[in-house]
Structures are given as C-alpha cells and as structure tokens.
N, C-alpha and C positions, 0 to 999 in steps of 0.2 A: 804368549804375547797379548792376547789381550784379557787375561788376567789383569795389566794395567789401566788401561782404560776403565774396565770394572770397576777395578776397584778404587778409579780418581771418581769415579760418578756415583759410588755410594759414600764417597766422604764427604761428597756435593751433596748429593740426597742428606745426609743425617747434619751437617751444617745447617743448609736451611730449618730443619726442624730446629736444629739447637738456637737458631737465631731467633726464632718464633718464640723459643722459652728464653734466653738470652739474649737480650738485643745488644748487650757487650761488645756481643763477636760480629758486630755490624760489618765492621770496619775490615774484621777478617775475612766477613764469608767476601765482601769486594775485592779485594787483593785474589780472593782464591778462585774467585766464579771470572775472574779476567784470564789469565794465564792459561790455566787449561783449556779455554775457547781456542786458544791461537795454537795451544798445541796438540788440539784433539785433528786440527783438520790437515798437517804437514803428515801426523803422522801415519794418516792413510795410507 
C-alpha cells in the first residue's frame, strides 16, 4: 500500500525538476501538485 504514495511523490519529485527544465508542464505540475494534496491526507 504504500508503494502508492511512493510512488505519487517521486512523480511530484521528478515533475518539479522536469518543470525547472520545462516550464511547459507548468500548468501540468498545477493540476498534479492539487489533487494528491487532498488525497494524500483521506488516505491515511
């Protein structure tokens, strides 16, 4: 089980980096760093 949260916070960790070198995916790392906030803490 929490192989998922793992592994939803290294696609956050490496988003960010990718948005440092791609600011493209601005808009994506927003949409992606919202949602798992809200379901990182139910799923406790």
């Amino acid at each position: 089980m929490l192989a998922d949260p793992v592994k939803l916070l290294v696609k956050r960790v490496l988003m960010e980096l990718d948005v440092d070198k791609a600011k493209r995916g601005k808009r994506k790392y927003v949409l992606f760093t919202r949602p798992p906030r809200k379901r990182a803490e139910p799923r406790k």
